[in-house]
TORVOTI-77046 format. One record per residue: residue number from 1; x, y, z of N, C-alpha, C in turn. Coordinates in steps of 0.05 Angstrom, whole numbers, m for minus. Last residue first. Example, Ala and Ser with C-alpha at 12.3 -4.5 7.8 and 13.67 -1.06 7.14 Angstrom:
<recs>
   mido      npx      npy      npz     capx     capy     capz      cpx      cpy      cpz
      2      257      m45      142      273      m21      143      258        1      157
      1      264     m114      156      246      m90      156      264      m66      156
</recs>
This chain:
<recs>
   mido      npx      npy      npz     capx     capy     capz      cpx      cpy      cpz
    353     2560     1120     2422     2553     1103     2436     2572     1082     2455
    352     2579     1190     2430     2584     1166     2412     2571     1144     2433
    351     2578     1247     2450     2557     1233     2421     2568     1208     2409
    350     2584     1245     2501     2599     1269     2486     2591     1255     2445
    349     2565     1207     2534     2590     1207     2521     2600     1223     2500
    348     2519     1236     2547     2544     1238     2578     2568     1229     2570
    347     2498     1231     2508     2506     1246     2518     2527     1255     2531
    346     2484     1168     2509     2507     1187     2485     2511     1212     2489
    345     2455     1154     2553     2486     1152     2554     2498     1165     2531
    344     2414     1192     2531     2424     1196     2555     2460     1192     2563
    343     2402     1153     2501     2402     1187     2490     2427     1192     2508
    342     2392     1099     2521     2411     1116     2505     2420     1133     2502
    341     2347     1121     2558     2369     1107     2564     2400     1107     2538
    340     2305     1131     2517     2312     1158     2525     2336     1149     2540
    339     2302     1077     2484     2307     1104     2476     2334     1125     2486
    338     2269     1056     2525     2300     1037     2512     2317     1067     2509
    337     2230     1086     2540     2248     1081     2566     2275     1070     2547
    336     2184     1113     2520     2195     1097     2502     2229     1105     2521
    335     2143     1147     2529     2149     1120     2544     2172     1098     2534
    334     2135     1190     2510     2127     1171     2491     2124     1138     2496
    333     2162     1219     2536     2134     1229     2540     2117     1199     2521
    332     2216     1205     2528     2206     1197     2555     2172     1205     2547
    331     2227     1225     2470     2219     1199     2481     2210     1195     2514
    330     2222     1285     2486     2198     1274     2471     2204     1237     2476
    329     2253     1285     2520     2238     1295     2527     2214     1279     2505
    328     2296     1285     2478     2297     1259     2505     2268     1266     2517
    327     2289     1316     2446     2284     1300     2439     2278     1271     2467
    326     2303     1364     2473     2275     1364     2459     2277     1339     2459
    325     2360     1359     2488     2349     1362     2505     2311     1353     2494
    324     2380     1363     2429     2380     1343     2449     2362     1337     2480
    323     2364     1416     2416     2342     1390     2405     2350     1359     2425
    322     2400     1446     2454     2374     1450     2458     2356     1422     2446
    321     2447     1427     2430     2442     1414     2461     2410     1418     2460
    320     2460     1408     2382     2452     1423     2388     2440     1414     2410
    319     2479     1354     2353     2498     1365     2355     2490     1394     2373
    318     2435     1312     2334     2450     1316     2367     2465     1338     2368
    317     2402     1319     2288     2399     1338     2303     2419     1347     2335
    316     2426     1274     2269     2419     1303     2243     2422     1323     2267
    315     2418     1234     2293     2434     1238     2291     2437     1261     2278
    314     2353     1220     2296     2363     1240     2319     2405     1249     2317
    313     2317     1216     2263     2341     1238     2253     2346     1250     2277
    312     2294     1172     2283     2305     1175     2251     2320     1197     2251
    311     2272     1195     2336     2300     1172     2331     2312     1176     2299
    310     2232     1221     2315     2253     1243     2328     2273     1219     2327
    309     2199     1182     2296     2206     1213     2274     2235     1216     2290
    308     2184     1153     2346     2200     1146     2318     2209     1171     2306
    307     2161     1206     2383     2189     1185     2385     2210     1169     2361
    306     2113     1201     2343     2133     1227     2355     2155     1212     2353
    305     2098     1152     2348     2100     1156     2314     2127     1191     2329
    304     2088     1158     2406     2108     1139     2385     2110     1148     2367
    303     2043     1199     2407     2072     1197     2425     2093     1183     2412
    302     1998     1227     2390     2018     1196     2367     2053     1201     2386
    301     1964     1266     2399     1966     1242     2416     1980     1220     2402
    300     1973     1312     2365     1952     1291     2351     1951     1267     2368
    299     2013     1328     2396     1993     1340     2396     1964     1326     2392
    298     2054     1295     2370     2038     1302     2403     2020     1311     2401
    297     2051     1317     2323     2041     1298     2328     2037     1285     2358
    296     2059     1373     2325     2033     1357     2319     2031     1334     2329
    295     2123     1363     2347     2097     1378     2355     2069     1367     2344
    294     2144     1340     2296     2149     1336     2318     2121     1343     2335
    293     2137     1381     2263     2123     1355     2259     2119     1343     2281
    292     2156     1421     2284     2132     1433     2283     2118     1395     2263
    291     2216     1403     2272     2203     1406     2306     2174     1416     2306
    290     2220     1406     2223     2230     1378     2248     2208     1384     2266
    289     2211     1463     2222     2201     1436     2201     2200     1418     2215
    288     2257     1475     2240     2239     1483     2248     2216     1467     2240
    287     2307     1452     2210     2302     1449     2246     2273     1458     2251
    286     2303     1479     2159     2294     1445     2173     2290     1440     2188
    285     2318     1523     2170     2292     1521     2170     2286     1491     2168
    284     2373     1520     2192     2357     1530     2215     2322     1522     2201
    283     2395     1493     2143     2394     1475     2172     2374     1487     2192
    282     2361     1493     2073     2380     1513     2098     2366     1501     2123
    281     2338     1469     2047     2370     1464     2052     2377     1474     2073
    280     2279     1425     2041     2288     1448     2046     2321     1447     2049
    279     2265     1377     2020     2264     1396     2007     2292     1423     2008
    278     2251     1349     2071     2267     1340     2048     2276     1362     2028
    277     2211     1389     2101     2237     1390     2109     2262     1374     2088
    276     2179     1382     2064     2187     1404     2055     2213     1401     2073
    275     2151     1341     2080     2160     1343     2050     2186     1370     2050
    274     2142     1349     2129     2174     1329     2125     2178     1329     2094
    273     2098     1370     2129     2119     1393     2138     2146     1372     2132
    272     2070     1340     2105     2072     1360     2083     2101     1377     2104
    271     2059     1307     2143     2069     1297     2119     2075     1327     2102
    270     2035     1335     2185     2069     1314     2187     2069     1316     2158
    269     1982     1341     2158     2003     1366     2163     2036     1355     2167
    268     1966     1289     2152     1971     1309     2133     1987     1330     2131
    267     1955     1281     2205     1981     1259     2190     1977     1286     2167
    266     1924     1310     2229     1950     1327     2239     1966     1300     2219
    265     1880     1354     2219     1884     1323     2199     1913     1327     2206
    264     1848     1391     2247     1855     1362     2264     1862     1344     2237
    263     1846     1435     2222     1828     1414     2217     1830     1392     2231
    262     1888     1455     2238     1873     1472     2255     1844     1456     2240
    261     1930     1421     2207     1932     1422     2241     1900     1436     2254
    260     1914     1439     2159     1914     1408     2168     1908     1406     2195
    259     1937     1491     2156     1905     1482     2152     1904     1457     2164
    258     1989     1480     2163     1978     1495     2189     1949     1486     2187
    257     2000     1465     2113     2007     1446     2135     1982     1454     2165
    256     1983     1507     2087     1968     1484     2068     1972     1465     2099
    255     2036     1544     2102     1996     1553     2108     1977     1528     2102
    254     2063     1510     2068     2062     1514     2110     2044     1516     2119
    253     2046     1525     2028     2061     1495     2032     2052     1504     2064
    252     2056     1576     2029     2031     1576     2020     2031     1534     2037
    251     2110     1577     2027     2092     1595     2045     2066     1582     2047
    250     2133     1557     1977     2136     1548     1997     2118     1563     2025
    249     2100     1566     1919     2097     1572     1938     2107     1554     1973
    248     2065     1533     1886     2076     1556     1866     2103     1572     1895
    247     2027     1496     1904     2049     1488     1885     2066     1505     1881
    246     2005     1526     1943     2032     1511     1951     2038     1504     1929
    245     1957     1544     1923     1977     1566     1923     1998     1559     1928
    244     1921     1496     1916     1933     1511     1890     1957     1537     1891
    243     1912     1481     1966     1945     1474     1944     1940     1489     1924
    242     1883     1526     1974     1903     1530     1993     1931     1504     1975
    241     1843     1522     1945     1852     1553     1947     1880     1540     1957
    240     1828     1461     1973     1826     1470     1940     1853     1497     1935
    239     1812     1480     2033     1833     1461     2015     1844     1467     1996
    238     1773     1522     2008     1791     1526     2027     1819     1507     2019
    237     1732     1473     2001     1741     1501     1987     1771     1520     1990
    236     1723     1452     2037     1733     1433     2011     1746     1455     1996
    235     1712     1484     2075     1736     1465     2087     1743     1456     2066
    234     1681     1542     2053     1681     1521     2061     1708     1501     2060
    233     1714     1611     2064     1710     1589     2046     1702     1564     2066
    232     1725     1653     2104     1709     1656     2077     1701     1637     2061
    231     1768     1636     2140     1744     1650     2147     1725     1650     2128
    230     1811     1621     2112     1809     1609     2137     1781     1621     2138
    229     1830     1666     2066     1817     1634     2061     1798     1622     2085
    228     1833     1708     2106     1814     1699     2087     1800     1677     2083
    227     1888     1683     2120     1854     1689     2142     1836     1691     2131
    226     1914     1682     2076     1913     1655     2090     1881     1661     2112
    225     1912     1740     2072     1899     1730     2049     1896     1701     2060
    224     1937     1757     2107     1911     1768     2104     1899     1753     2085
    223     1990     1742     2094     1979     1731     2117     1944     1740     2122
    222     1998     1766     2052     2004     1734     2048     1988     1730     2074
    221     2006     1819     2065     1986     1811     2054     1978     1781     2052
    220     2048     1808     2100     2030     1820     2123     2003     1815     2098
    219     2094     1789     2067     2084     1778     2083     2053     1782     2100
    218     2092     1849     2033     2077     1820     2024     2073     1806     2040
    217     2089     1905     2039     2098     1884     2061     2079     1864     2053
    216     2095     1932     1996     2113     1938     2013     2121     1918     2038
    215     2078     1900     1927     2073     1912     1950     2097     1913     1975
    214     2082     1882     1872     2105     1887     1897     2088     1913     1919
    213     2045     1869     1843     2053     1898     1833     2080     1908     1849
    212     2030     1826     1866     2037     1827     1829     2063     1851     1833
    211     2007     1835     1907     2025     1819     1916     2042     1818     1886
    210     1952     1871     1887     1979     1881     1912     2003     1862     1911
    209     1933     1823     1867     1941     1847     1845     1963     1856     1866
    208     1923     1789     1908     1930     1775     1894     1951     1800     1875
    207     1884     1819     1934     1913     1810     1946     1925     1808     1931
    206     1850     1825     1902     1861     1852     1899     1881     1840     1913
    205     1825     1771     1892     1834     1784     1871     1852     1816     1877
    204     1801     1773     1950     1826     1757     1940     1841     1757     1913
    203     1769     1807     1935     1781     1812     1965     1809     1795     1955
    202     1730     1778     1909     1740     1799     1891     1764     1809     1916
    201     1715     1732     1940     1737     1727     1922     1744     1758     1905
    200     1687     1764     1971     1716     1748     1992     1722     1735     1957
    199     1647     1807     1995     1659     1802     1970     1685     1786     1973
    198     1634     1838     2042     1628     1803     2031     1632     1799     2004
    197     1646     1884     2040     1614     1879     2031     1609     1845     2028
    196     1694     1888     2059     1662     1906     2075     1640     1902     2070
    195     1715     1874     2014     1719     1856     2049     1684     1869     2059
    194     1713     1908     1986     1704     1890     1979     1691     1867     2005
    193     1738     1952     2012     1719     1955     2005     1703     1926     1999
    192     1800     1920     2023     1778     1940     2049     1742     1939     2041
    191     1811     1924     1965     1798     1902     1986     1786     1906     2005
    190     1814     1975     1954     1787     1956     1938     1792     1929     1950
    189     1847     2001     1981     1818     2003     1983     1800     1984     1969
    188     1890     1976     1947     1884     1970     1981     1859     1979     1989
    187     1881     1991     1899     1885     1970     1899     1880     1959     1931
    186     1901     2046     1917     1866     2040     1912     1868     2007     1903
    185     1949     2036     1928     1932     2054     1951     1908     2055     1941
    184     1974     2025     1888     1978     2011     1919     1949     2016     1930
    183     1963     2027     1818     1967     2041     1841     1955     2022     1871
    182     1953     1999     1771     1979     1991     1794     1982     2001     1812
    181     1923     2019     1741     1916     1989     1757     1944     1983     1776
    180     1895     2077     1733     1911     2076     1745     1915     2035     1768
    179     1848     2068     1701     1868     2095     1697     1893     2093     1712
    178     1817     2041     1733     1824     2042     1698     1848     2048     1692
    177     1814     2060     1783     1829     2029     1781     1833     2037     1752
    176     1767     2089     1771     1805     2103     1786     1825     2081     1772
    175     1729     2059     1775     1738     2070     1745     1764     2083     1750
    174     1728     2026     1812     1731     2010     1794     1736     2032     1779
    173     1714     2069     1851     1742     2047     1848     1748     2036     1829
    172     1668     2071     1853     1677     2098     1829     1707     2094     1834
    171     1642     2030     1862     1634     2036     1839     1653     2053     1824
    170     1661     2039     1917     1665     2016     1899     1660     2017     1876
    169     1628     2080     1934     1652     2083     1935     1666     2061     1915
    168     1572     2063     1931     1587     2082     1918     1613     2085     1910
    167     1574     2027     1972     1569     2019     1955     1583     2038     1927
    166     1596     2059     2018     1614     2032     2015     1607     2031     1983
    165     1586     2117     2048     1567     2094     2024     1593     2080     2012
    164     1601     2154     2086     1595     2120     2093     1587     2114     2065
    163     1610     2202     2069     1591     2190     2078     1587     2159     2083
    162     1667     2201     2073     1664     2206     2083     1630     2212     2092
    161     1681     2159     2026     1694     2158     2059     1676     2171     2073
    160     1655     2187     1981     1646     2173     1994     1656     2158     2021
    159     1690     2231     1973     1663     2240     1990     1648     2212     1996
    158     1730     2209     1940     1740     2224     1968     1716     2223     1983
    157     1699     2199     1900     1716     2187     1909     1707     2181     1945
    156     1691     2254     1877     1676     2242     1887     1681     2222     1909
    155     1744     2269     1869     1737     2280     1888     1709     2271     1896
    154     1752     2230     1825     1771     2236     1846     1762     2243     1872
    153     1706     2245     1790     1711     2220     1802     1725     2223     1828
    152     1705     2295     1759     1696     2293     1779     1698     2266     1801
    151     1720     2289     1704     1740     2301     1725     1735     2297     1758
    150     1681     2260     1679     1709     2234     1695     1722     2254     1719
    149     1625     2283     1715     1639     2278     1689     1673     2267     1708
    148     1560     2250     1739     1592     2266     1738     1607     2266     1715
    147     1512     2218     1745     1513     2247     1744     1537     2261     1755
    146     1495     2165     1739     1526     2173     1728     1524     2202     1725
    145     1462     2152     1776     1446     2157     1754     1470     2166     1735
    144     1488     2132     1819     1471     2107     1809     1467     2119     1788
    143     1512     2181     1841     1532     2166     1826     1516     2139     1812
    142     1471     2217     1845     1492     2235     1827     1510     2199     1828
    141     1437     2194     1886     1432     2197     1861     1455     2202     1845
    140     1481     2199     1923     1472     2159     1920     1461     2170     1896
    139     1491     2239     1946     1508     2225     1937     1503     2213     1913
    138     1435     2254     1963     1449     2272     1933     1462     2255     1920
    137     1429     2224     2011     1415     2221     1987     1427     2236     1961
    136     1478     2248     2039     1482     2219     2023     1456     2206     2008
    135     1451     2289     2036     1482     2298     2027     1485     2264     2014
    134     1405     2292     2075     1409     2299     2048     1437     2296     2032
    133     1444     2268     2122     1427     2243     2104     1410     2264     2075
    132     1463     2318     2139     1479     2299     2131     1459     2270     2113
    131     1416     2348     2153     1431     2354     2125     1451     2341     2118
    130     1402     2327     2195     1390     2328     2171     1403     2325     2143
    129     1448     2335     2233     1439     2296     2222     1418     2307     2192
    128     1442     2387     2240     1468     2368     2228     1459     2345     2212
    127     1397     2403     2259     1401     2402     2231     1422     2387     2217
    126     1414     2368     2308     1389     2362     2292     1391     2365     2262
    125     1455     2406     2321     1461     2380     2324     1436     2365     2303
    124     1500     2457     2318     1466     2458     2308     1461     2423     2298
    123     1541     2477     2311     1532     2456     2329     1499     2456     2340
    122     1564     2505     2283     1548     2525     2299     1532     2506     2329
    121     1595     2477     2259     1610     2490     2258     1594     2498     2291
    120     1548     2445     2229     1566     2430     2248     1585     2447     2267
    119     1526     2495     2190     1512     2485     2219     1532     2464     2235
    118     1571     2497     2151     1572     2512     2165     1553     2506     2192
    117     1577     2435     2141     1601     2441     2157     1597     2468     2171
    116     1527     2440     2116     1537     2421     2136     1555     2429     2152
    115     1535     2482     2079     1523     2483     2095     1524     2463     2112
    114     1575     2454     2043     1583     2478     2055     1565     2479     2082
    113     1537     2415     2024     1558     2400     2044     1572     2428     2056
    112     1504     2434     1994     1494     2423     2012     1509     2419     2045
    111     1547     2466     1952     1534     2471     1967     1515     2459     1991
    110     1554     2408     1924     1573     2428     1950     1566     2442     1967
    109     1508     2391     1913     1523     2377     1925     1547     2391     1948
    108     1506     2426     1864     1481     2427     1891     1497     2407     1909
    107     1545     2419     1840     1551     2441     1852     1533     2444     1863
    106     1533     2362     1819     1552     2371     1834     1556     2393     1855
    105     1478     2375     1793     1479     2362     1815     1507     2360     1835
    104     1499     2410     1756     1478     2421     1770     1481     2403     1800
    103     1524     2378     1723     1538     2400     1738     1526     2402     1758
    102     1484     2336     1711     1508     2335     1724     1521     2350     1741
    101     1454     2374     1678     1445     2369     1696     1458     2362     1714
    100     1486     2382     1638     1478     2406     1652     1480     2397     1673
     99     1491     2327     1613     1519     2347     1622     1509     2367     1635
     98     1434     2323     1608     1455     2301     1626     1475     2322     1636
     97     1385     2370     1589     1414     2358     1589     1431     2340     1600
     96     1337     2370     1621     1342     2342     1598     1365     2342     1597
     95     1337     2394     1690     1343     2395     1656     1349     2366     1641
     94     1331     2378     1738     1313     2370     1720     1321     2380     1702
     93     1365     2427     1756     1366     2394     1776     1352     2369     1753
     92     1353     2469     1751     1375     2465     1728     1375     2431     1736
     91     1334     2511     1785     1315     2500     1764     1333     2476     1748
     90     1364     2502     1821     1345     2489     1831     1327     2476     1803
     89     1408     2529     1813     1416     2509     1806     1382     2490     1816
     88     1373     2585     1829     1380     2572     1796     1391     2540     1797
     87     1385     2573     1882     1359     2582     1873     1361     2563     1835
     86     1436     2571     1892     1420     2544     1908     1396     2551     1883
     85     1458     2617     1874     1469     2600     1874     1443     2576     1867
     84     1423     2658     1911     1416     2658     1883     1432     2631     1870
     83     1461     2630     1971     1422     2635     1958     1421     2634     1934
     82     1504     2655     1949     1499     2622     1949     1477     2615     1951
     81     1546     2678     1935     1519     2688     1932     1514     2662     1930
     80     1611     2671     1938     1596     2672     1953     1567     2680     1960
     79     1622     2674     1882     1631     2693     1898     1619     2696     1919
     78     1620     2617     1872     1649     2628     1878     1650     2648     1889
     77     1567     2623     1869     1579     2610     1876     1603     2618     1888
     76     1557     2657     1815     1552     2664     1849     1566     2650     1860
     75     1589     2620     1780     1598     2647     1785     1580     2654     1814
     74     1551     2580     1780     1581     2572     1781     1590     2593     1795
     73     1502     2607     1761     1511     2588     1790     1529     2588     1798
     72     1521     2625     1721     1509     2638     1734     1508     2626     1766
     71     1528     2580     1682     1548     2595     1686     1539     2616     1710
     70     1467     2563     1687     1493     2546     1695     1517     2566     1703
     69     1455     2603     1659     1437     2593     1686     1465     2578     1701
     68     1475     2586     1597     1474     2618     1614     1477     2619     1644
     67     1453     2545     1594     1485     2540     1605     1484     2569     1615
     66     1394     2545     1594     1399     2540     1619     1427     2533     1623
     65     1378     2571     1542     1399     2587     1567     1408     2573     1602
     64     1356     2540     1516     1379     2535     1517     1400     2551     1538
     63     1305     2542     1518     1315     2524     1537     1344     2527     1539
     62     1261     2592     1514     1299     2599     1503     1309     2569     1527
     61     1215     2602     1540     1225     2600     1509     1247     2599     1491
     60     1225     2581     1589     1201     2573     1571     1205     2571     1544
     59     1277     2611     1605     1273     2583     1600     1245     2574     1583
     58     1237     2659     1619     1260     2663     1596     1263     2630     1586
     57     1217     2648     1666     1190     2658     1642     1227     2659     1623
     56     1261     2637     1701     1255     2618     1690     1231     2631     1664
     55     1295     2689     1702     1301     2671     1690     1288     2649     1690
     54     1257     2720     1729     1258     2726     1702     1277     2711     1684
     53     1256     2691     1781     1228     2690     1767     1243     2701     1731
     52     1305     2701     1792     1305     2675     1789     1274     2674     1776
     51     1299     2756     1804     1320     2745     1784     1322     2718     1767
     50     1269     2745     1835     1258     2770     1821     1278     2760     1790
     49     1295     2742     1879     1271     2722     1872     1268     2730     1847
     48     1343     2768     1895     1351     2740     1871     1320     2736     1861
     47     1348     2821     1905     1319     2810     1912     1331     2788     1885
     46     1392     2858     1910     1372     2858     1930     1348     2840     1933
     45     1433     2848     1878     1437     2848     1900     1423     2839     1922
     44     1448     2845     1818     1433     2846     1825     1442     2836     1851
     43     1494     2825     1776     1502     2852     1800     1473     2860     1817
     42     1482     2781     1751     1498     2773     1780     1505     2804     1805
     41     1450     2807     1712     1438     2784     1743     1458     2780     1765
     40     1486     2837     1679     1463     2841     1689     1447     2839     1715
     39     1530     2792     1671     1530     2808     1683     1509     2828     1693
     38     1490     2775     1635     1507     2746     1664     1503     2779     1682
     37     1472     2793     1590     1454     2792     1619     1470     2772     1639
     36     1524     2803     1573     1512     2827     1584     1487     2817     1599
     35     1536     2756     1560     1548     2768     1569     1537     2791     1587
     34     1493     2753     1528     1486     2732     1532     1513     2740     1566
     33     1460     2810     1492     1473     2789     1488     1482     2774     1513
     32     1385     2829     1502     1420     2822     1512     1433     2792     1503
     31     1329     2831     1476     1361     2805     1467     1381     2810     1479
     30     1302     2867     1475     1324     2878     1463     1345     2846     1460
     29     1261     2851     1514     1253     2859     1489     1282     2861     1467
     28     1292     2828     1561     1277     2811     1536     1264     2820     1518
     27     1313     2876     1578     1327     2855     1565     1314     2832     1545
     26     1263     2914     1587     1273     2913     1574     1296     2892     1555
     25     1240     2875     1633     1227     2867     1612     1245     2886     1584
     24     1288     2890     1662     1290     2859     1663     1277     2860     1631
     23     1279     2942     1681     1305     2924     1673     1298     2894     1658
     22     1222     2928     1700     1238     2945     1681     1253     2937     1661
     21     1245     2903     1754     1224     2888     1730     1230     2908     1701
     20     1281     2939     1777     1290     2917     1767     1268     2900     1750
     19     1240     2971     1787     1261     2982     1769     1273     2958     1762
     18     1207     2955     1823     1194     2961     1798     1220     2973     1776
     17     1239     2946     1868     1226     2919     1850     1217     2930     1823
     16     1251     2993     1887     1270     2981     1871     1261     2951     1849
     15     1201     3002     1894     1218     3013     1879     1235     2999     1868
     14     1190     2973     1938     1178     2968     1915     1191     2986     1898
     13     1251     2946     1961     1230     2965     1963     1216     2960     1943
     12     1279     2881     1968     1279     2911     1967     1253     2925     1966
     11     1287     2847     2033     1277     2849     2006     1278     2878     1999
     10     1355     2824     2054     1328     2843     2052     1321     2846     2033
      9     1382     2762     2090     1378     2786     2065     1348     2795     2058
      8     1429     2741     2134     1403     2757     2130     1392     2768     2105
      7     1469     2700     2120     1475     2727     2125     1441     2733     2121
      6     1467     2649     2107     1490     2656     2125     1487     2678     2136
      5     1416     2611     2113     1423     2628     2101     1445     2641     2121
      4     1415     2540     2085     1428     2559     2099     1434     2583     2092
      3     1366     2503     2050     1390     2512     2051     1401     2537     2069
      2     1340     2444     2034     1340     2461     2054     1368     2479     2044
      1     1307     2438     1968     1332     2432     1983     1335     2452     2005
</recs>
């Protein structure tokens, strides 16, 4: 693993090498307890190699010290000895332990990413990009091979934003999600996420959870979820999705109308917007109903079938100059001269014939 050396470091003398071997072969004659060689290795200053050679001939015959090794990382680490750090967690990458190994791969992980930020810092552009595609190879192993423990999720989490791995990130959603199925804010990433990967019915499973749990602005989901449909599903399919959500659903009824219109099945859409204008009570949303049947069907080139609709309830609607005005408009466009000659005189007679 490449790694950054922040600060220059000197080898020691042969002296000092021959005193720290010394040192060393006395500990393995005598068994330091386990305390006394942490402390031993971590006050060593001058030459980690030396340190890291007498901790691996020790591994040969004592596997078990590789939590010793561990705790030894951890602790440089923190105190900023991040060479001898990198060095030991090097041997520890390949331990049989899972839980070791795990660690190992975490806190080689940070370390990687310290050094990122410290060359980005120095704008050291080349090594940047390097050490950024080591960081999302680390990633990609430590989460395909489950090299974390649960504490670690959170903040794994977090690191996949910010290497791009979509795939990852989804993986370690699903276990947040366990622990927490009502939360907004990973419930909204796991469509984002899903969306990102063409996942359009798990996309519609998280609308669906957001819209359960009361989300803040259901409309704005209701309407993400209608583009969905619109975009993601075939026209039989789509259909299908789209009454199954009007039974339950005056919204969904409209969205079911609008489908019609943007299929050109504009009698379908009339028919579902006069269902609902029967339906409906309140006068401003009938009016609207009225007039978006109204509409299609111009639209759909049915000038008459227009004209008829608008005569059937042109008494519902005279009392508002604006539909009066709509409607004479829609019979003249319809040619329908008997009509708009009435309208006209019931106007000018203040609404009686």
């Amino acid at each position: 693993m490449l790694h950054v050396n922040y600060k220059k470091k000197y080898v020691g003398t042969y002296k000092e090498i021959a005193i720290m071997f010394l040192s060393f072969s006395v500990v393995l004659l005598v068994l330091y307890p386990r305390d006394m060689l942490k402390k031993q290795i971590l006050s060593e200053k001058s030459n980690y190699d030396l340190s890291i050679l007498y901790l691996k001939n020790m591994l040969k015959n004592d596997s078990s010290n590789e939590e010793l090794m561990l705790a030894l990382a951890e602790q440089s680490y923190g105190r900023g000895n991040k060479d001898l750090s990198a060095k030991l967690l090097g041997l520890l990458l390949n331990s049989k332990d899972e839980k070791r190994r795990a660690k190992a791969y975490i806190l080689s992980y940070k370390l990687a990413k310290s050094d990122y930020l410290y060359l980005k810092k120095k704008n050291f552009q080349q090594d940047v990009v390097a050490k950024y595609a080591e960081l999302q190879g680390m990633y990609k192993t430590i989460i395909s091979s489950g090299l974390y423990r649960e504490e670690d999720i959170e903040g794994l989490y977090k690191e996949g934003s910010f290497l791009g791995d979509t795939q990852s990130s989804y993986i370690l959603l699903q276990k947040l999600l366990l622990k927490e199925p009502q939360n907004i804010h990973l419930l909204s990433d796991g469509y984002y996420l899903s969306r990102s990967m063409d996942k359009n019915q798990e996309a519609l499973a998280y609308i669906d959870k957001l819209l359960a749990v009361g989300v803040d602005n259901p409309q704005k989901w209701q309407d993400i979820k209608y583009n969905l449909i619109l975009e993601g599903y075939s026209e039989k399919d789509a259909i299908r999705l789209l009454k199954k959500e009007s039974q339950s659903s005056k919204y969904w009824e409209i969205k079911l109308a609008e489908y019609y219109v943007y299929k050109k099945q504009y009698q379908n859409a009339v028919n579902l917007y006069m269902e609902n204008f029967q339906k409906e009570k309140k006068y401003s949303l009938k009016k609207k109903l009225f007039q978006k049947a109204v509409t299609t069907l111009i639209s759909a080139d049915k000038t008459q079938d227009a004209a008829d609709l608008t005569y059937k309830y042109e008494n519902y609607f005279f009392k508002e100059s604006d539909m009066r005005v709509s409607m004479l408009k829609t019979y003249i466009a319809a040619g329908d001269v008997k009509r708009a000659r009435k309208l006209s005189q019931k106007m000018l007679r203040g609404g009686n014939y």
